[in-house]
N, CA, C and O of each residue as an XYZ file, in Angstrom:
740
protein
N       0.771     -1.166      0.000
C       0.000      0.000      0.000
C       0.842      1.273      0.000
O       0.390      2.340     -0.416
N       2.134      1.124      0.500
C       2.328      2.402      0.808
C       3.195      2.765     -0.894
O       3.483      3.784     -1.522
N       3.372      1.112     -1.120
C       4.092      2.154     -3.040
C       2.955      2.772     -3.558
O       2.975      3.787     -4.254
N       1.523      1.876     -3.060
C       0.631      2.695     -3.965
C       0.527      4.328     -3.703
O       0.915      5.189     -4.493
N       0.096      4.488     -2.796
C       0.600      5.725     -2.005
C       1.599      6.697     -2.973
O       1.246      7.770     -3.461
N       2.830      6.112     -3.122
C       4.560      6.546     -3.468
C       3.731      6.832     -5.122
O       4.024      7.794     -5.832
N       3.033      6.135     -5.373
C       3.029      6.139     -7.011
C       2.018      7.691     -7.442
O       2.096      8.606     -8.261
N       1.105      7.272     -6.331
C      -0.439      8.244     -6.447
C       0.321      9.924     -6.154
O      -0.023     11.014     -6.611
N       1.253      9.630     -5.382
C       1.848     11.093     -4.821
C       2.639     11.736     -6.176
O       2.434     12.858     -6.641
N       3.795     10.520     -6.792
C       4.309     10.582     -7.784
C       3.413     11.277     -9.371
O       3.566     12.036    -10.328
N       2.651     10.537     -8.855
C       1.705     10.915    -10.397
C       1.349     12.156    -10.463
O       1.513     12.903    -11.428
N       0.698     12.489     -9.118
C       0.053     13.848     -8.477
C       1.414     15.060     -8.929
O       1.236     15.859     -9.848
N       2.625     15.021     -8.192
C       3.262     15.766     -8.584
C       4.033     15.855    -10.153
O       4.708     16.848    -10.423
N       3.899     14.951    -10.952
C       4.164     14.452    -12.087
C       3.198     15.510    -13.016
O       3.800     16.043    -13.948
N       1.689     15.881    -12.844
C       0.353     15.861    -13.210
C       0.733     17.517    -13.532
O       0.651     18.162    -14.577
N       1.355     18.040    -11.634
C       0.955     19.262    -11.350
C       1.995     19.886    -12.554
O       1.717     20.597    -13.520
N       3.329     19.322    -12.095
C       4.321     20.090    -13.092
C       3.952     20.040    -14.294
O       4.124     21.110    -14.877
N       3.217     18.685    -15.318
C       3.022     18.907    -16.690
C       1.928     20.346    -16.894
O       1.809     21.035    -17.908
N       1.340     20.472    -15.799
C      -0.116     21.766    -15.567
C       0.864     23.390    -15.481
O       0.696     24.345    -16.239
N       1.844     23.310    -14.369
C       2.845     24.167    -14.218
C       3.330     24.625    -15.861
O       3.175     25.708    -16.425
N       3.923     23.440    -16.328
C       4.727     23.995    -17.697
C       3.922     24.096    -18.674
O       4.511     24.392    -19.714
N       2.953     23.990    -18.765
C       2.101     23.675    -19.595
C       1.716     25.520    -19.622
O       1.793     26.166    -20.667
N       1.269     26.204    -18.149
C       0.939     27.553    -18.134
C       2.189     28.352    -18.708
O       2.151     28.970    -19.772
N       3.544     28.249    -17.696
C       4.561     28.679    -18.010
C       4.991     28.534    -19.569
O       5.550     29.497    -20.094
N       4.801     27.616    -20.157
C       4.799     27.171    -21.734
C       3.886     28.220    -21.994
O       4.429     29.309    -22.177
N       2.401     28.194    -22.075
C       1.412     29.427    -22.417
C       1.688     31.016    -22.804
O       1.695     31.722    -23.813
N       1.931     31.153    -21.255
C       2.670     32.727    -20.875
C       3.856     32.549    -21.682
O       4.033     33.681    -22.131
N       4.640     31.918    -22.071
C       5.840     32.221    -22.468
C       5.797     32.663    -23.711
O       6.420     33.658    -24.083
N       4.971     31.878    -24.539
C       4.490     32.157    -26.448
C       3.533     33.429    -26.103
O       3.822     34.454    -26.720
N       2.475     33.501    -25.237
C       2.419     35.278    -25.266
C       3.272     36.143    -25.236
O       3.159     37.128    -25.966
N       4.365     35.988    -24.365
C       5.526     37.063    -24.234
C       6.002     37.236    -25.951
O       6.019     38.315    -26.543
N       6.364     35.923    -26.543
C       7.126     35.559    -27.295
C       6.614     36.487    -28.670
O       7.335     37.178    -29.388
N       4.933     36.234    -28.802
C       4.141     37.376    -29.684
C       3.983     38.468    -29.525
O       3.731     39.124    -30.536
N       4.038     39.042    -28.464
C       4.174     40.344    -27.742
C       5.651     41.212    -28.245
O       5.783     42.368    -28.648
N       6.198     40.615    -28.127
C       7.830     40.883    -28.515
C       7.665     41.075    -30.051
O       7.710     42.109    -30.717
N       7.502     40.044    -30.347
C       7.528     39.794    -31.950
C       6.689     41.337    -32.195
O       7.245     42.347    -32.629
N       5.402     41.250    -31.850
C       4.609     42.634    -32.191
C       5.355     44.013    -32.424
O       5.414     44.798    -33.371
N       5.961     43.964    -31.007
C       7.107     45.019    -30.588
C       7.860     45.417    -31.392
O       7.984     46.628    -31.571
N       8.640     44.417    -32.165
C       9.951     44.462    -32.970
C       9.329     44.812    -34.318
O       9.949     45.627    -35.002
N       7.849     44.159    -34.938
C       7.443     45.053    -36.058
C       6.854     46.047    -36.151
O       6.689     46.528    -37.272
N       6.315     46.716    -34.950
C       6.046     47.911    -34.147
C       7.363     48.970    -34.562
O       7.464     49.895    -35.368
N       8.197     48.408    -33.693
C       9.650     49.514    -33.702
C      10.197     49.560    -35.329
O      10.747     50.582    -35.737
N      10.006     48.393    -36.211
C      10.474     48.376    -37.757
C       9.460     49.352    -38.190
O       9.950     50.280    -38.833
N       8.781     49.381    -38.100
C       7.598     50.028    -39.018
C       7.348     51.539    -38.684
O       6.711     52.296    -39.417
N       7.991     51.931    -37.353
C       8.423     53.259    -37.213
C       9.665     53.680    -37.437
O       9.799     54.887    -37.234
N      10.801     53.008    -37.848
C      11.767     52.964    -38.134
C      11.752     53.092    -39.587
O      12.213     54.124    -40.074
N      11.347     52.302    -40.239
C      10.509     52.682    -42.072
C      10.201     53.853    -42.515
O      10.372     54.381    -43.614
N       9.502     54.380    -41.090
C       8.309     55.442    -41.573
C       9.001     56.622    -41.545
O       8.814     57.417    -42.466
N      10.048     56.985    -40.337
C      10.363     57.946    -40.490
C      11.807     57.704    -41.491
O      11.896     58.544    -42.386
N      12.742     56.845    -41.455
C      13.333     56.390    -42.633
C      12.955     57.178    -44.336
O      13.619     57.828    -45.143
N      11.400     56.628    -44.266
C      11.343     57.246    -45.941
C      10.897     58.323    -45.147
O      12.025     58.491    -44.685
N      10.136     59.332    -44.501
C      10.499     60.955    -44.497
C      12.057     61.556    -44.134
O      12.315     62.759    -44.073
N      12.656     60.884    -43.995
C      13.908     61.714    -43.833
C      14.634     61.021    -45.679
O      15.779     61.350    -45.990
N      14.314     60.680    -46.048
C      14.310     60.595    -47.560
C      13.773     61.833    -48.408
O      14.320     62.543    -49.252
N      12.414     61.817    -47.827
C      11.764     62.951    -48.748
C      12.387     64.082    -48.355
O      12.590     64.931    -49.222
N      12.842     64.352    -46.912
C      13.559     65.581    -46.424
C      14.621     65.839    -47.198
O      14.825     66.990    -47.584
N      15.467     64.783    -47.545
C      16.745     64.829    -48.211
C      16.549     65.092    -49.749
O      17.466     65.664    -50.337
N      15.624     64.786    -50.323
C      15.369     64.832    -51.797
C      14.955     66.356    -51.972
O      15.103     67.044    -52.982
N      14.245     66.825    -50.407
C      13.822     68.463    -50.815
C      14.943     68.890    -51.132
O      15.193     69.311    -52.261
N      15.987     68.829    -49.946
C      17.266     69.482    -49.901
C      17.807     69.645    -50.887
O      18.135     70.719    -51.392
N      17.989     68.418    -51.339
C      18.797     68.508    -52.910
C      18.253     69.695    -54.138
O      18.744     70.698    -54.658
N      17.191     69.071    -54.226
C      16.348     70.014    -55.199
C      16.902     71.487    -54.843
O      17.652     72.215    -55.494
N      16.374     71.652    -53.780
C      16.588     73.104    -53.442
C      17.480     73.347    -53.883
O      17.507     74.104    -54.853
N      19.113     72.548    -53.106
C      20.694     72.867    -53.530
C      20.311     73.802    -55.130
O      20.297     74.965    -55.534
N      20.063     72.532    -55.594
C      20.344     72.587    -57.286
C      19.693     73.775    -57.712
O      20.289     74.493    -58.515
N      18.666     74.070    -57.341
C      17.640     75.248    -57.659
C      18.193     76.425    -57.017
O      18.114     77.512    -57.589
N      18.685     76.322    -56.008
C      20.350     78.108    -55.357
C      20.905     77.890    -56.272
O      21.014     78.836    -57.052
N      21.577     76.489    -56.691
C      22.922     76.644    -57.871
C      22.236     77.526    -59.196
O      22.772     78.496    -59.732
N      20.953     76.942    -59.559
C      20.688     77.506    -60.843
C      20.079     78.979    -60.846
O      20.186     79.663    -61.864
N      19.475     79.442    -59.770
C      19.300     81.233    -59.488
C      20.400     82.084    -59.353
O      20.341     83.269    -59.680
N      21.581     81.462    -58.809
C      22.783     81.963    -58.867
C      23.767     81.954    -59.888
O      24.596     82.840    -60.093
N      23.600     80.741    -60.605
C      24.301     80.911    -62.322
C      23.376     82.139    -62.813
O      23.840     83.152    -63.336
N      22.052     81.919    -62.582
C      21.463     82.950    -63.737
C      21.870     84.416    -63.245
O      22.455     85.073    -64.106
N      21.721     84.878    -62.344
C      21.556     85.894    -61.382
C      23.337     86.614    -61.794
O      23.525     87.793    -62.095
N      24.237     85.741    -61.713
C      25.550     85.590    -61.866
C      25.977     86.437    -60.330
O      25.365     86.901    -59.368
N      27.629     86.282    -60.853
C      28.404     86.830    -59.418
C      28.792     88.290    -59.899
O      29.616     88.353    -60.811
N      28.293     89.451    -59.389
C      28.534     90.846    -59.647
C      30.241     90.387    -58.797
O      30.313     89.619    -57.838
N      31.401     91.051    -59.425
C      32.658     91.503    -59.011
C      32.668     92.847    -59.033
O      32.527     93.626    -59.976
N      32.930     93.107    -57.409
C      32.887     94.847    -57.265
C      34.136     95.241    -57.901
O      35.144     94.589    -58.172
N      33.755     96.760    -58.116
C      35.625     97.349    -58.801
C      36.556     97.531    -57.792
O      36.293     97.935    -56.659
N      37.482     97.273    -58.153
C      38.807     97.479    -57.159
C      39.168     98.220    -56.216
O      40.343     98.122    -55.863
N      38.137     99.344    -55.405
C      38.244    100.322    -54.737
C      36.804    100.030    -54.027
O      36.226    100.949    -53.445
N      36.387     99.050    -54.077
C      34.791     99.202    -53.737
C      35.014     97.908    -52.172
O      35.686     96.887    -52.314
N      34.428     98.204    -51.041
C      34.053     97.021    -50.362
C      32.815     96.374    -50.601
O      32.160     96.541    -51.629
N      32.458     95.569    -49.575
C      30.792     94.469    -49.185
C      30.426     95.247    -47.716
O      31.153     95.676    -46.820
N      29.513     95.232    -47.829
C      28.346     95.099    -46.609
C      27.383     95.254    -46.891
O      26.783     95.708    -47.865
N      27.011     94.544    -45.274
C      25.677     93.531    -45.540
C      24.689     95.009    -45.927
O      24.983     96.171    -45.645
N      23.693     94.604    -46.514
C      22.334     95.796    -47.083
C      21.628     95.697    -45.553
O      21.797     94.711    -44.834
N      20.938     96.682    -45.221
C      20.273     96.973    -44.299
C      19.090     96.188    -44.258
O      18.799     95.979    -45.436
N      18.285     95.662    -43.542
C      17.255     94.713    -43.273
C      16.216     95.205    -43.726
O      15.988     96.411    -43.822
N      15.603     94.446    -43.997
C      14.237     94.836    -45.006
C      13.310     94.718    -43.248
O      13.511     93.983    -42.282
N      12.349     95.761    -43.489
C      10.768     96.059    -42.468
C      10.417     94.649    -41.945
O      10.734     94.225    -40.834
N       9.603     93.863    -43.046
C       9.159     92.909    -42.683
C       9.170     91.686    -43.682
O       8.283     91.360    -44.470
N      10.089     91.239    -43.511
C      10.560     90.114    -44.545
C       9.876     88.716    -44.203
O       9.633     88.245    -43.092
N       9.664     88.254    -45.305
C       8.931     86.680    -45.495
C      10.059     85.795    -45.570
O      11.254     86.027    -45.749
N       9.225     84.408    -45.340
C      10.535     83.640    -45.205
C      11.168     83.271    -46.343
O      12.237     82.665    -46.267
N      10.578     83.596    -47.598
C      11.600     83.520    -48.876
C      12.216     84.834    -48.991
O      13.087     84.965    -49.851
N      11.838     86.026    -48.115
C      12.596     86.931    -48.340
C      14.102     87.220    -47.287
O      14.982     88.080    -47.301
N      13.793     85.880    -46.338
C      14.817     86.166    -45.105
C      16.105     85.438    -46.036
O      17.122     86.129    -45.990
N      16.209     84.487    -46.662
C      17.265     83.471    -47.524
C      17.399     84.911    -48.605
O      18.535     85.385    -48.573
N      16.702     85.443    -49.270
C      17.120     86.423    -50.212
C      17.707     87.295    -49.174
O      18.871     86.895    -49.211
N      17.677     88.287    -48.207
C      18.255     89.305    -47.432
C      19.581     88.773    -46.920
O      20.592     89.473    -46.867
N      19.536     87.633    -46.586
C      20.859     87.104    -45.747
C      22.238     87.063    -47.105
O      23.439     86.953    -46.856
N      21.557     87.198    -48.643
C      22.194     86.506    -49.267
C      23.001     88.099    -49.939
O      24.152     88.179    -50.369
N      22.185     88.998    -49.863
C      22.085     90.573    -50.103
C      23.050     91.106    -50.042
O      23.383     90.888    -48.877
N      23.960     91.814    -50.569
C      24.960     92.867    -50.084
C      25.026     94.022    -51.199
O      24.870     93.785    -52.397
N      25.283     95.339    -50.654
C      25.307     96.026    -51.233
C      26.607     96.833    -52.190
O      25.833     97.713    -52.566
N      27.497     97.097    -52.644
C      28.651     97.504    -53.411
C      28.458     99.190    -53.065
O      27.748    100.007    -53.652
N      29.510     99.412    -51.703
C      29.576    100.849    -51.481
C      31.144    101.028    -52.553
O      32.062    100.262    -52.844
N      30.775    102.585    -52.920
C      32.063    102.842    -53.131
C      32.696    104.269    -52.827
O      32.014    105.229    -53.186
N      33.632    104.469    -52.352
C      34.158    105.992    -52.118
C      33.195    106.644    -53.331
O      32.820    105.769    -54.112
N      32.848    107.620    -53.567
C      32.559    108.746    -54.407
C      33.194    110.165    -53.944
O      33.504    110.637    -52.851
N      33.239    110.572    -55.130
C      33.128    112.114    -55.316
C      31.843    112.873    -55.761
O      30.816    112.250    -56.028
N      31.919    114.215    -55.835
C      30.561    114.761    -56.068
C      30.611    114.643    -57.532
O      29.521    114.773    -58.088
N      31.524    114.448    -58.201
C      31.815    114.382    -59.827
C      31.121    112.790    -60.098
O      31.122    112.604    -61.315
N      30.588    111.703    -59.428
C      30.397    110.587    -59.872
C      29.178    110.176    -59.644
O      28.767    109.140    -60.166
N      28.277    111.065    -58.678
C      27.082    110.819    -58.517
C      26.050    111.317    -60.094
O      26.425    111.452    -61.258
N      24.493    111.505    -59.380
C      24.038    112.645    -60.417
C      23.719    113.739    -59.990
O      23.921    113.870    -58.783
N      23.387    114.404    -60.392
C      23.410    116.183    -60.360
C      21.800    116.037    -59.173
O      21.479    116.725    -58.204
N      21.260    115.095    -59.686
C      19.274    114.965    -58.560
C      20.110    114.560    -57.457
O      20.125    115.283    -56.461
N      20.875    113.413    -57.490
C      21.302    113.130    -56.302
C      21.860    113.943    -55.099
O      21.531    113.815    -53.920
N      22.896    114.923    -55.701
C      23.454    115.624    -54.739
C      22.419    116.740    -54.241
O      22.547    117.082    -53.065
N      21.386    117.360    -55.011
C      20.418    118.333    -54.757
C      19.791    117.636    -53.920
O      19.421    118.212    -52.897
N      19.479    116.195    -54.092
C      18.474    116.012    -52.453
C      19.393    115.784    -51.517
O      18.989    115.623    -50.365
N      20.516    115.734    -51.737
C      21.543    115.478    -50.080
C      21.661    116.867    -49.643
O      21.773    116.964    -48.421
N      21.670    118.243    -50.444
C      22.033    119.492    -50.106
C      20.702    119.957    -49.530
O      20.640    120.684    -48.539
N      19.513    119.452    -50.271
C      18.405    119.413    -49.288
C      18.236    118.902    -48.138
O      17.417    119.574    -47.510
N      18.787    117.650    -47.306
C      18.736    116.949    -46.569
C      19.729    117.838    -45.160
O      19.557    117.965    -43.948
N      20.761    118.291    -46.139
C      21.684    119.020    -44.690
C      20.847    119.960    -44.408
O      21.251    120.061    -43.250
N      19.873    120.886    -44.475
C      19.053    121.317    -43.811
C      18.016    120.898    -43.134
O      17.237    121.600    -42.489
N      17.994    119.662    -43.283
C      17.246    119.341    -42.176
C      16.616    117.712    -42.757
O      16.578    117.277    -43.908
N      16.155    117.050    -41.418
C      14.956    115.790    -42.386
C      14.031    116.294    -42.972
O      13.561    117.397    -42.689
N      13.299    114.906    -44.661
C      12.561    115.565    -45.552
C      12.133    114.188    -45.223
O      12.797    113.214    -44.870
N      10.426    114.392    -45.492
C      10.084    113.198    -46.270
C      10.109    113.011    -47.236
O      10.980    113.732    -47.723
N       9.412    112.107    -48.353
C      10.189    111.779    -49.563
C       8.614    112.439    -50.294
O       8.370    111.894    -51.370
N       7.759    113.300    -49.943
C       6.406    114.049    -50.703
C       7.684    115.739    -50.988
O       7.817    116.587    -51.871
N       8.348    115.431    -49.634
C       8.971    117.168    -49.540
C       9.953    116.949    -50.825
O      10.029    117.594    -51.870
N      10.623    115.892    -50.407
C      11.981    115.457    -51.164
C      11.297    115.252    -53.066
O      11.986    115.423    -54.071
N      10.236    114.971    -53.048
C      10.396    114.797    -54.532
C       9.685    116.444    -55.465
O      10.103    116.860    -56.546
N       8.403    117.164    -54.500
C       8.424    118.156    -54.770
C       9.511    119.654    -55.102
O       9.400    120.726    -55.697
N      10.624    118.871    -54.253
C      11.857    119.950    -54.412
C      12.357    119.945    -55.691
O      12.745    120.835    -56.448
N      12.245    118.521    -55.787
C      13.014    118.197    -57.017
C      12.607    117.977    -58.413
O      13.325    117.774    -59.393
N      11.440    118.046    -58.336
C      10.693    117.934    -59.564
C      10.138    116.732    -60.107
O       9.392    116.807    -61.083
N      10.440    115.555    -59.547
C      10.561    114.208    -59.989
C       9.108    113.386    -59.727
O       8.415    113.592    -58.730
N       8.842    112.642    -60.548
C       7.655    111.661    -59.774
C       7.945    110.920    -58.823
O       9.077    110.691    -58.399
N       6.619    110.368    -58.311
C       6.896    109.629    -56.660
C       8.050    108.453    -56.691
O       8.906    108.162    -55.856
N       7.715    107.849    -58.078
C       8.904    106.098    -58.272
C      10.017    106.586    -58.378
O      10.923    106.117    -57.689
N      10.321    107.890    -59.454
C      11.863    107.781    -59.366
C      12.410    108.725    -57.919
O      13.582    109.010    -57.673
N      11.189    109.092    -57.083
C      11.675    109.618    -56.035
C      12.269    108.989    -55.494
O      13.375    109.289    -55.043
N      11.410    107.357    -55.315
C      11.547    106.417    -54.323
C      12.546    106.062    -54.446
O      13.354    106.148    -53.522
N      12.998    105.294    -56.167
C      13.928    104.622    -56.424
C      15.444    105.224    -55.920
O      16.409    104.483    -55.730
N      15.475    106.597    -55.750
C      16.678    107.192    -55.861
C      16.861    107.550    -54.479
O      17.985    107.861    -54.083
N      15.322    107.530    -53.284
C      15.887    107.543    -52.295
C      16.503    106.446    -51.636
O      17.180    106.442    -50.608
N      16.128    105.416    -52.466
C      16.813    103.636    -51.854
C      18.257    103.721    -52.040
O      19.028    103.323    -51.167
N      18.676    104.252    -53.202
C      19.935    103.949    -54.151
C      20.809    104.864    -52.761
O      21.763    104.299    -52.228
N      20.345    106.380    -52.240
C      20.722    106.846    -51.491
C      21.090    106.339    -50.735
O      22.276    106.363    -50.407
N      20.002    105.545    -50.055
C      20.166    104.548    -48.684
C      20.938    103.583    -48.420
O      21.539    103.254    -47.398
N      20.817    102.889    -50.096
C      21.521    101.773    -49.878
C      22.989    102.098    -49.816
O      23.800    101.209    -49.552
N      23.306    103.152    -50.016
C      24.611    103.481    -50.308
C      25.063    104.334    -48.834
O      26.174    104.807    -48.596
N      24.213    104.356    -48.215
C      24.480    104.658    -46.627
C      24.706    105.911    -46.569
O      25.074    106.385    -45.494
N      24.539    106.742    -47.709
C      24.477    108.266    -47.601
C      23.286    109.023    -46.694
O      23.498    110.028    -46.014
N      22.031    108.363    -46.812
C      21.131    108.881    -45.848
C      20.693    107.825    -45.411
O      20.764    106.778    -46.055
N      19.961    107.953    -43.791
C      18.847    107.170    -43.259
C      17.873    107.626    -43.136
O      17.658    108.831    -43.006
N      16.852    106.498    -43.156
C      15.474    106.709    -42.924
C      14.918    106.193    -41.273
O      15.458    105.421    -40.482
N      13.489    107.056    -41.149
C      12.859    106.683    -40.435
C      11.408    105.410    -40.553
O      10.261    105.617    -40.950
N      11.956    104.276    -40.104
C      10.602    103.666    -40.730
C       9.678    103.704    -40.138
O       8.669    103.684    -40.843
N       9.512    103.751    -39.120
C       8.360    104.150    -37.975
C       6.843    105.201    -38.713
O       5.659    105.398    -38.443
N       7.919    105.652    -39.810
C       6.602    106.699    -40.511
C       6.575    106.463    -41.875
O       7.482    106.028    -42.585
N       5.152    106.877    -42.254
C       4.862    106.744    -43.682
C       4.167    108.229    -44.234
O       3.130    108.857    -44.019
N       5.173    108.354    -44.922
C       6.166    108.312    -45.950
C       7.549    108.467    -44.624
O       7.587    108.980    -43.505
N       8.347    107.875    -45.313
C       9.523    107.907    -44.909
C       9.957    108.878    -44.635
O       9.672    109.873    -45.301
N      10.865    108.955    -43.476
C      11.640    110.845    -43.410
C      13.063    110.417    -43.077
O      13.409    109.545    -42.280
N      14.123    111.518    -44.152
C      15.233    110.683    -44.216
C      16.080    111.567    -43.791
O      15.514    112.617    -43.487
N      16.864    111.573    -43.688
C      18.200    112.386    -42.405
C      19.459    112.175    -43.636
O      19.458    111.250    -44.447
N      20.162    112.902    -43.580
C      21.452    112.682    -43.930
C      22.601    112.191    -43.518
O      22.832    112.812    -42.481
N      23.729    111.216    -43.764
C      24.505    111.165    -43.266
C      25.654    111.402    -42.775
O      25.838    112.418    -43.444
N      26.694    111.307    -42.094
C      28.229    111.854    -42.420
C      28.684    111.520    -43.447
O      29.462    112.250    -44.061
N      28.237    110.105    -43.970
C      28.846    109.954    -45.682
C      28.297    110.722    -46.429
O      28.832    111.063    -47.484
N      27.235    111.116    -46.087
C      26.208    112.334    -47.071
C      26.967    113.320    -47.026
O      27.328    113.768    -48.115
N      27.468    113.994    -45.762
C      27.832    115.319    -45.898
C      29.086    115.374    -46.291
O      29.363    116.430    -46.859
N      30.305    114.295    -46.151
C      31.349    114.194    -46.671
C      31.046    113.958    -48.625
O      31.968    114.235    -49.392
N      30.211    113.638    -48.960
C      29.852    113.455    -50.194
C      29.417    114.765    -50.782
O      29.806    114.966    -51.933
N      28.616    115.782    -50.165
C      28.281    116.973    -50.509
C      29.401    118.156    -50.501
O      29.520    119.208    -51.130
N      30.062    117.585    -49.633
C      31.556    118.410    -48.918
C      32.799    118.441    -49.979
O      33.612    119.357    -50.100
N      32.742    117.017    -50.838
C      33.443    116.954    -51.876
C      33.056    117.602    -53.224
O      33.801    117.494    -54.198
């Protein structure tokens, strides 16, 4: 009796462990799909942003190529031999295709004399040493319409002979020390 016993106990714990591994077996192939999920989870975000940093890179290029070809067309101005660079003064309120154009901007100052300007030009700087004009005063002095007022008060500007006020409309422009050394000559 008592092997029977030895056998019944045997079997019993024999029974439990095949029940034991049998769960542990279970749980284990869940983990095992779980994982698996995981790993084509993490591939498939790995893919995804993969091909957008593709398309990112293909913009880039394009773009490159498209600066290279505005700049062949556009060509490289070589200042004359007496002339420096600096940067052009910042535009009011620039867009973001206009911030890549401004950054790219420079203007070609050059020493002058009063012999190299034009004859309108120096009359609105001799106007200007008396005082700020806006550009209604500045073009009535001079006889000129409003565009080539404008145009010639930029050319001024850009050339750092006068500043403006932008705060107001119409502009009111001051003269500079390069102005008055320019009028002076």
């Amino acid at each position: 009796m008592l092997d029977d016993y030895v056998i019944a106990i045997s079997a019993g714990v024999i029974v439990a462990a095949v029940v034991i591994l049998a769960a542990l077996l279970s749980r284990y192939s869940k983990l095992v799909d779980e994982a698996d999920a995981s790993s084509r989870l993490a591939k498939d975000v790995w893919d995804s942003v993969n091909s957008r940093f593709s398309v990112v890179d293909a913009r880039i290029i394009d773009l490159m190529a498209k600066t290279e070809v505005l700049t062949s067309r556009v060509g490289v101005v070589q200042p004359p031999p007496q002339a420096h660079m600096t940067p052009a003064p910042p535009f009011n309120s620039p867009g973001k295709a206009d911030k890549a154009a401004e950054a790219a901007r420079v203007v070609v100052e050059e020493p002058m004399s009063m012999g190299e300007g034009t004859e309108t030009e120096a009359r609105v700087l001799r106007l200007l040493v008396e005082g700020p004009k806006n550009s209604a005063q500045i073009r009535d002095q001079i006889g000129k319409s409003r565009e080539h007022t404008a145009r010639l008060m930029k050319v001024l500007f850009d050339r750092g002979l006068v500043v403006r006020n932008d705060r107001s409309k119409p502009y009111v422009y001051q003269i500079t020390d390069s102005g008055r050394s320019y009028v002076a000559s």
